[in-house]
Every structure is written in structure tokens, then in C-alpha cells.
VOGU-3710 file (C-alpha; in Angstrom, 3 decimals, decimal comma):
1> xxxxxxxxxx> 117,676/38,909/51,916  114,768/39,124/49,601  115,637/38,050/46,152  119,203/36,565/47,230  119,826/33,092/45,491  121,540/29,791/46,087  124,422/29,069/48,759  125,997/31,610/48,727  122,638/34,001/48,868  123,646/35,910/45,830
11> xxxxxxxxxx> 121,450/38,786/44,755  120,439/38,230/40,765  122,508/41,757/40,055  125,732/41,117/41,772  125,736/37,407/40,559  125,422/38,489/36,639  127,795/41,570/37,376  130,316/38,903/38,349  129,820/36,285/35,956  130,670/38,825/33,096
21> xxxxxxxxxx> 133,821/40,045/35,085  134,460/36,096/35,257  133,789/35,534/31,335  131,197/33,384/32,233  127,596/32,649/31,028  125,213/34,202/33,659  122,148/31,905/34,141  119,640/32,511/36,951  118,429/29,453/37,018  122,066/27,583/37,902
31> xxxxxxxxxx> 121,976/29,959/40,907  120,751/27,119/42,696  123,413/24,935/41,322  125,991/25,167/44,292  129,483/25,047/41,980  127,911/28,195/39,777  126,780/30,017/43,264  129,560/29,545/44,939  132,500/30,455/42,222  130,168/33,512/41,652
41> xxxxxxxxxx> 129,834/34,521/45,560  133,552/33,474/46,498  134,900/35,320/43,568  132,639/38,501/44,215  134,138/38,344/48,215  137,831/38,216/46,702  136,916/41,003/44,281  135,351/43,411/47,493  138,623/41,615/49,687  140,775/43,328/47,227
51> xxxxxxxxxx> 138,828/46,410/46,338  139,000/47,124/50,376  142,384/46,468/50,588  142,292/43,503/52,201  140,385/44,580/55,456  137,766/41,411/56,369  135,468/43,770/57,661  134,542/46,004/55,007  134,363/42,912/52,661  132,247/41,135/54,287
61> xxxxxxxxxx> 129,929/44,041/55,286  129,910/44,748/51,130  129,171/40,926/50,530  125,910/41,144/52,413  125,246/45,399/51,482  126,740/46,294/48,436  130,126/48,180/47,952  128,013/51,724/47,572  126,563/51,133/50,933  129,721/50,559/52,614
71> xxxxxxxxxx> 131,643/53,444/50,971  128,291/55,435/52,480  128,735/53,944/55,688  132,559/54,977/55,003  131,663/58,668/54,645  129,176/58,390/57,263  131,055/56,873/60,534  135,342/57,172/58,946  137,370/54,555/57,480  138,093/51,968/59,673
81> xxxxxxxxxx> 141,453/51,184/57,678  142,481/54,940/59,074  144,580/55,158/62,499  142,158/56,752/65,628  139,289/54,367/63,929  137,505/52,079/66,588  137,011/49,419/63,946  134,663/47,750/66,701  132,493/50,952/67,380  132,272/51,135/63,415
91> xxxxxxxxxx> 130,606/47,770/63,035  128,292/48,907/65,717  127,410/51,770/63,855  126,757/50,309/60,858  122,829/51,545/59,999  121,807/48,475/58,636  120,715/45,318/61,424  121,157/42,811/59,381  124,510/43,512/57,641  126,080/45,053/61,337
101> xxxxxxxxxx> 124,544/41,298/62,385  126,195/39,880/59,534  129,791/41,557/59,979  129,502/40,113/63,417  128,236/36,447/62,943  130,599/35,995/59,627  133,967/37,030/62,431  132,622/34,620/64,742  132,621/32,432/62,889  135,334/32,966/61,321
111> xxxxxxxxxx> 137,620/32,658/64,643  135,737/29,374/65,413  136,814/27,606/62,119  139,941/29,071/62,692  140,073/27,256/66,314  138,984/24,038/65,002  141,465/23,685/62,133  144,293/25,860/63,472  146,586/24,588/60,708  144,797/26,494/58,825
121> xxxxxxxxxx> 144,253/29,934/60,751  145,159/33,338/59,628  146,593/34,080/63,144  148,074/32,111/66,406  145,489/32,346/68,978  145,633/34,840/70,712  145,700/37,487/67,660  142,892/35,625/66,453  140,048/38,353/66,078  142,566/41,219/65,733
131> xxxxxxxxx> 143,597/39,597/62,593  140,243/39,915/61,019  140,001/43,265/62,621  142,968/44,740/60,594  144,759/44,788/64,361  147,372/42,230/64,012  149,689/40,951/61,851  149,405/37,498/62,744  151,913/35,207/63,925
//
């Protein structure tokens, strides 16, 4: 994105919105500074985590368009939280290319890292991408 910043491609805005809710000192220029950037961007994906009720999806499509775009996108195509919600027809539908690109590459990935260190994984294998999804309860 144009103007987005450091590792964790922060835009200036979000990253000074979220240093204040951290008490910190915001500083554009230790944007580039990966420690700064990335408490600021991990800490901003917990907040939108939490602010979507824990559903991956609409976190990480805020992390790359903004929580007001989402909760348009919301009104727009339904809540994908909601029962009769195709949460994979409402990533398609998101209006935006690069965020609906985003959403996708970011759960890719996601169930990659997850195969590589399964200690580690959310869900066994083959709830893998339903648990990101908001499908499955793991296990």
C-alpha cells in the first residue's frame, strides 16, 4: 500500500493510533525499526482479532483495509460470523483486490506454517482451514 511503513507495512495513522492505545511514544521514523513495527502491527491485529470476535478473517481483512471498510463490507455482503454466511463467497466478494488477495494469501499461509510446525497449529490437519474460517473447533 502507498504510504504503509516498515515490516509489518503499517500505515502512519493506524501505527500512531496504536502506539497511544499502547502508551507508547509514536515516532515515524522508528517505523522502520522492526521491534517498534512489529509490536505496533501485531498489537493492532490482536486489537481487530478481538474487536471481531476472534474470526481470522475479518481481522486480517481489517489489518490490510481498515476496520470501517470491513464493517462496510459487513453491511454490504452479511456477517460472515452469522449462520447461512458462505464465509468463502464473502472473501470473494470483498470489493477491494488487494485486501480479498490479502485475506486469501495471509490463510494460505497461514495453513502452511501451520503444516510445517504442527506443534504449533491451531487445528489437527484436516480442520486446518476451517479453523481459520470460523468452521471448526479444532482438535
Amino acid at each position: 500500500r502507498t504510504g504503509a511503513r516498515g515490516l509489518m507495512q503499517l500505515m502512519p495513522g493506524t501505527a500512531k493510533e496504536q502506539a497511544g492505545k499502547l502508551g507508547l511514544p509514536y515516532d515515524p521514523v522508528r517505523l522502520g525499526e522492526i521491534g517498534y513495527n512489529v509490536r505496533l502491527g501485531s498489537s493492532f491485529f490482536d486489537r481487530m482479532l478481538t474487536y471481531y470476535g476472534g474470526n481470522y478473517v475479518l481481522a486480517i481483512a481489517s489489518y490490510n483495509a481498515g476496520p470501517g471498510n470491513v464493517n462496510k463490507f459487513i453491511r454490504a455482503n452479511g456477517d460472515p460470523r452469522l449462520p447461512g454466511t458462505d464465509i468463502v463467497k464473502w472473501i470473494e466478494d470483498i470489493p477491494f483486490a488487494e485486501t480479498r488477495g490479502y485475506v486469501q494469501k495471509v490463510l494460505e499461509n497461514a495453513v502452511v506454517y501451520d503444516l510445517l510446525n504442527p506443534a504449533r497449529a491451531r487445528a489437527s490437519s484436516r480442520n486446518r482451514l476451517s479453523s481459520y474460517l470460523g468452521k471448526a473447533k479444532g482438535g
